[in-house]
Structures are given as C-alpha cells and as structure tokens.
C-alpha atoms as a printed R data frame, in Angstrom:
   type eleno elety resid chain resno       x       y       z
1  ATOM     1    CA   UNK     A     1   9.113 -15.219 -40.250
2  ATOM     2    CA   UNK     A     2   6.201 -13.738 -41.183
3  ATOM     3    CA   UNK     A     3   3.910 -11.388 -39.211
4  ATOM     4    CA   UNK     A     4  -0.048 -12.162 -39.423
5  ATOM     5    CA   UNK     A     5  -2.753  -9.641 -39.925
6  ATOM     6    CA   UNK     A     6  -3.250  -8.740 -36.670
7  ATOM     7    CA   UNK     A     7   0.456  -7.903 -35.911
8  ATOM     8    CA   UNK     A     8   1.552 -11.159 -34.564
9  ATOM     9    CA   UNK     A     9   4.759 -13.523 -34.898
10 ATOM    10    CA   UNK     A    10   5.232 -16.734 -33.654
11 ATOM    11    CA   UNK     A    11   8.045 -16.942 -31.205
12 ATOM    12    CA   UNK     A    12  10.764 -19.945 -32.603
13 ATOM    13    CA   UNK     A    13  10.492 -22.939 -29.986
14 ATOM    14    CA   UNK     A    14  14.032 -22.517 -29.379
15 ATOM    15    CA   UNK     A    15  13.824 -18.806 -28.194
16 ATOM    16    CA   UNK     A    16  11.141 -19.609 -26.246
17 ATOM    17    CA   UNK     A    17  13.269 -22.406 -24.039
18 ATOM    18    CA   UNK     A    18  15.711 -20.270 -23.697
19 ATOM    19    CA   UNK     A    19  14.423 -17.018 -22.643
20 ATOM    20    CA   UNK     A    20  11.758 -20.018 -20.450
21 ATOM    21    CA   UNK     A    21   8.723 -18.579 -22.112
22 ATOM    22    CA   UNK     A    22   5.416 -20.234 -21.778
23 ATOM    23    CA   UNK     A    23   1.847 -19.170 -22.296
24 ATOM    24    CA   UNK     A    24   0.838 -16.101 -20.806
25 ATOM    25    CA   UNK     A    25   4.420 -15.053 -20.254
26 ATOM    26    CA   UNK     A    26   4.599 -11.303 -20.668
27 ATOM    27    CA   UNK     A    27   7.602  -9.957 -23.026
28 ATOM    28    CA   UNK     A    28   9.111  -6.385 -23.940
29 ATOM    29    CA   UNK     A    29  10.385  -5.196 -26.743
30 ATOM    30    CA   UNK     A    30  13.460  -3.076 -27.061
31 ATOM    31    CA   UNK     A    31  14.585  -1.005 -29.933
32 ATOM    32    CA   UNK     A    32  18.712  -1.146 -30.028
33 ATOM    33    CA   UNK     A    33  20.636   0.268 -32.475
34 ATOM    34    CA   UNK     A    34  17.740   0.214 -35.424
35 ATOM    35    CA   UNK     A    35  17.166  -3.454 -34.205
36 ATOM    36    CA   UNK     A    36  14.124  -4.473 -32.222
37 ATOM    37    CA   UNK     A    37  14.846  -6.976 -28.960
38 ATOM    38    CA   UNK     A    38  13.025  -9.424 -27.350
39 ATOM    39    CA   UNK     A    39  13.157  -9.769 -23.449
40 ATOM    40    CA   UNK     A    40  11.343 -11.632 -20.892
41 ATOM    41    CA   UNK     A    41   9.187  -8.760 -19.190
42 ATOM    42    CA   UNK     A    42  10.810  -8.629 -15.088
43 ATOM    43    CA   UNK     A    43   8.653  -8.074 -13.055
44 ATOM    44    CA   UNK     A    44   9.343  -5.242 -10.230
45 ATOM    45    CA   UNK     A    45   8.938  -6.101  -6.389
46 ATOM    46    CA   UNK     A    46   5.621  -4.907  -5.578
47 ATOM    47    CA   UNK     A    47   6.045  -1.627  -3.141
48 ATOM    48    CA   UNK     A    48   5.625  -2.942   0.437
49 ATOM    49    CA   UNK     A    49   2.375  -1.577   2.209
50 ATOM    50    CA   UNK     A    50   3.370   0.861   4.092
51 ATOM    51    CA   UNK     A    51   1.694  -0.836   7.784
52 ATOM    52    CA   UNK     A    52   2.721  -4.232   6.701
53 ATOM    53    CA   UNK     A    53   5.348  -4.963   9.103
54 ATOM    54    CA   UNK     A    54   2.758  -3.637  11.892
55 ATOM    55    CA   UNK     A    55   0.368  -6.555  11.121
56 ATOM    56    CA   UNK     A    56  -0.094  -9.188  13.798
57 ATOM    57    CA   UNK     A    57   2.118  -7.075  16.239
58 ATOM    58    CA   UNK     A    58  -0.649  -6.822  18.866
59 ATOM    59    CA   UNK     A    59  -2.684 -10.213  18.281
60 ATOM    60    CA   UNK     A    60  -3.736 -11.996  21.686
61 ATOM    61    CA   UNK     A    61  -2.769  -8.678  23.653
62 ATOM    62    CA   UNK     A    62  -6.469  -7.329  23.752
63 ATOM    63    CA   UNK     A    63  -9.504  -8.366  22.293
64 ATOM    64    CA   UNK     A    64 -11.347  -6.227  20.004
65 ATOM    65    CA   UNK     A    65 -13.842  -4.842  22.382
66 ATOM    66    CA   UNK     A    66 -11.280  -3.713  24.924
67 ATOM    67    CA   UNK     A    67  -9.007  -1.985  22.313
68 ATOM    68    CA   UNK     A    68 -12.501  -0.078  22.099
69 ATOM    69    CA   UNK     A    69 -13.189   0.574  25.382
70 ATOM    70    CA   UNK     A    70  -9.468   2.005  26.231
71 ATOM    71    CA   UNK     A    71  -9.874   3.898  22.914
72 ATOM    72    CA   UNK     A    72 -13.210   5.867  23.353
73 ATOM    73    CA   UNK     A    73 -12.146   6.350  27.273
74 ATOM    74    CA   UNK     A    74 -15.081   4.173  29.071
C-alpha cells in the first residue's frame, strides 16, 4: 500500500465492510505496541442539556401572557 503525497492511503474494500465504513465515516488511529491501528471513530452520547427533561412540562397550563402577568405581580 502506498501512501500519496498528501498523506493518504486507500482503505482495502474488505476493511472497509468490515469495520462498515462508508464515505464520510470518521476513523482513529491508535499506536499499539510500535504498530499503528485503525478503528471506527465512536461517537460519545452528547451531554444532556441540563433543562431538557423540564421542556414541555408546563404546556397548555398557562398561556404566555399570564405566565407574565403572575410573574411581574399585575
């Protein structure tokens, strides 16, 4: 396998299958024991807003404009 001028490799069809890599997959390397390693990037759980689970909790209760009105006391 040869590596082009600008650094690149082309990934073997039959690695690609197997580790299900397509276009615009994203892909780590790993250097283990002197050898480099080629993993399918995982993606981490984005971190959960943290008023999330308060969304919709109130929605019918009050209309906008009386939420308002009970907030600024008139």
């Amino acid at each position: 396998m040869k590596v082009t001028t600008k650094g690149q490799v082309t990934i073997p069809a039959r690695i690609r299958e197997y580790l299900d890599i397509g276009p615009h997959s994203e892909v780590d390397f790993r250097i283990s024991g002197g050898s480099v390693v080629l993993v399918k990037h995982q993606k981490a759980d984005p971190p959960e807003e943290p008023f999330s689970a308060l969304r919709g909790v109130l929605k019918g209760a009050h209309s906008t404009a009386s939420w308002m009105r009970a907030t600024r006391g008139a």
